[in-house]
N, C-alpha and C positions, 0 to 999 in steps of 0.2 A: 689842446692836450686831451682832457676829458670831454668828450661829448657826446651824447645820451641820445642822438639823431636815430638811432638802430634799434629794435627789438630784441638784435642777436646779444648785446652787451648787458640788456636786463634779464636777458633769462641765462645768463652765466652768470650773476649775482645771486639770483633764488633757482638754485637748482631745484629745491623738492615744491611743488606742488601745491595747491594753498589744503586741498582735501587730504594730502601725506601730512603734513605740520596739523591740521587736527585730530586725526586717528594720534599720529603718534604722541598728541598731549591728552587723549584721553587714554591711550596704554600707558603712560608713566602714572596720569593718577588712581586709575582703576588700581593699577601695582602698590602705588604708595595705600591706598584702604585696603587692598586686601591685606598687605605687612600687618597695619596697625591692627587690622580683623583675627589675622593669625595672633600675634600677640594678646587680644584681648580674650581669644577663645583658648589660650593656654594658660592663661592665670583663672580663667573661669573653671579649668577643667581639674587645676591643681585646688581650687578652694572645694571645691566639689570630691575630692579624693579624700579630704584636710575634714571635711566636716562628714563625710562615710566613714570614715577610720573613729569618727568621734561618736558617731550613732552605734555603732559596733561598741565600743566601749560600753557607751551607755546601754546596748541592750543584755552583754555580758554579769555588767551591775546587777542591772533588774533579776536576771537567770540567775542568778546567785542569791539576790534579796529571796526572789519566790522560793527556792530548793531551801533554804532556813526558815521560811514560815512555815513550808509544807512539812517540815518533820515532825515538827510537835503534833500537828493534826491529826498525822499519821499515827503515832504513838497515841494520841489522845485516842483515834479509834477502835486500836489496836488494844485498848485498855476496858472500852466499852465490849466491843466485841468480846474479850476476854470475860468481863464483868456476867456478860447476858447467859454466858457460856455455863458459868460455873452457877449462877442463880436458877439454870436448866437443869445441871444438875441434881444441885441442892432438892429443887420441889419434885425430881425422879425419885432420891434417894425419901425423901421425906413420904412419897405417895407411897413405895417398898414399904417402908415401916408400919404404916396404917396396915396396907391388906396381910401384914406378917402378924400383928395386932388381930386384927379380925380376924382373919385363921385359930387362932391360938385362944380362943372365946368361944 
């Protein structure tokens, strides 16, 4: 019945090749890491958007902490400057008096 006397009857059993059966089991696993690579570079790229969104925040905070320290400083200057201003005056108005003084002698 079965008898394996032939060559014709074992290469109708393995039609593909022994160098087709290994390419094609290295394209199935190349396929299976790159999947698991896609997947593993979309949860990278989603924590990465997750923790930008979060540095954004936190540098928002900061630009708001500074813009409230800086007012006072500003007004602190704006007070000296004012202060320097009028104490320039003052020693004008006070130098006037002397030589209106002196004059008037």
């Amino acid at each position: 019945m079965w008898t394996i006397n032939s060559t014709s009857n074992f290469d109708a059993m393995l039609p593909l090749e022994l160098s087709q059966i290994v390419l094609l089991t290295v394209i199935i696993i190349l396929t299976i890491f790159l999947v698991v690579l896609g997947f593993q570079v979309f949860f990278v790229l989603k924590d990465l958007r997750l923790t930008l969104k979060r540095m954004n925040h936190l540098f928002d905070d900061a630009n708001e902490l500074v813009s409230e320290v800086k007012k006072p400083i500003e007004k602190a200057g704006n007070f000296f400057t004012a202060l320097t201003a009028g104490a320039g005056i003052m020693h004008l108005l006070k130098k006037g008096s002397k030589n209106e003084r002196s004059r008037e002698k």
